[in-house]
N, C-alpha and C positions, 0 to 999 in steps of 0.2 A: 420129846421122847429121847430119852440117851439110857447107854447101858456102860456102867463104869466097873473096871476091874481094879480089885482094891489090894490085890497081890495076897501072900502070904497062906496060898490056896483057899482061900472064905471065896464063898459063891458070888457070882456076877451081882450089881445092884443095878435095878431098873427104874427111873424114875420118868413122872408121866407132870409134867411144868403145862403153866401158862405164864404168858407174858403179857402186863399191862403197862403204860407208859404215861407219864402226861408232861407235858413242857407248860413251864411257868410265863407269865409275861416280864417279869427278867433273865429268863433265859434258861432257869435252874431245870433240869430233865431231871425224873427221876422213873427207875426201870424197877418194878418188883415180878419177880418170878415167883409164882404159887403152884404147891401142889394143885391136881385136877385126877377125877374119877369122869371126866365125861369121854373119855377117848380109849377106858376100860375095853369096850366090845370091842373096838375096830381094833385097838391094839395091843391086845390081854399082853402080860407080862411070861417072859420067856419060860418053858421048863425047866426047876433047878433054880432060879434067878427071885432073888427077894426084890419086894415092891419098897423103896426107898421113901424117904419125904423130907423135903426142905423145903425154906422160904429164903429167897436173895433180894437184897433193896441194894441196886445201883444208885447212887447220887451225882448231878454230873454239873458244877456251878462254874458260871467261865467268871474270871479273874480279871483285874487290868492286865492289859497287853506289856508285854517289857520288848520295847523297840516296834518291832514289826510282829512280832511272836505273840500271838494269842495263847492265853495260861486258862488252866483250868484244874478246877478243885478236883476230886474223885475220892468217895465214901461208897464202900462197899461192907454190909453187913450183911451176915449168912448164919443161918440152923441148918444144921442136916443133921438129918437121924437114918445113918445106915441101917439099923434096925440090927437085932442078932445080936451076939455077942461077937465083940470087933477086938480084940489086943491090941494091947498099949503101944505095941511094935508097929504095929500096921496103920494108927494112929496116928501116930509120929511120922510114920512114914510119908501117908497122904497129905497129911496137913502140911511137912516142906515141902509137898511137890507142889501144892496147891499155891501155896503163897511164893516158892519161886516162878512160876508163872507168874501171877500178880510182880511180882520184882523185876521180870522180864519186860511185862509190858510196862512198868515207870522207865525201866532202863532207855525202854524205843522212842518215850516221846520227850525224855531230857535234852 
């Protein structure tokens, strides 16, 4: 359950995920997060706040070691559909914030 504010005054979005995982026997993890309606009753969606929907596939492949240092691949693919009509401004906006995050966390484990 998260609720994300997308700025540019457009209403809150609420989105309702599961998370499945499974690890490989070479090691490969991979994490997809799905829309879910089974958590609807307990946790209906805020007044005001549109019901959001995505799908995210984390991939997570560890590499040869360089030295002592263990390496690891990371593929991350995502849909989301804020739903509504979003501006191109707001758009743009989310998507560098989203992906400097993403840059932030390559930055921490260089």
């Amino acid at each position: 359950i998260t609720t994300r504010e997308l700025g540019f005054l457009l209403n809150l979005r609420d989105w309702r995920c599961k998370v499945t995982w499974k690890k490989e026997k070479d090691g490969k993890l991979m994490l997809y997060i799905f829309d879910t309606k089974d958590i609807m009753k307990g946790h209906p969606v805020k007044d005001g706040n549109i019901l959001a929907s995505g799908h995210t596939m984390w991939t997570f492949e560890p590499l040869e070691s360089i030295g002592e240092i263990s390496q690891t691949a990371v593929s991350l693919t995502t849909r989301q559909d804020a739903r509504g009509n979003i501006p191109a401004a707001a758009a743009n906006y989310n998507i560098k914030k989203f992906l400097s995050q993403v840059s932030d966390l390559r930055k921490k484990f260089d």
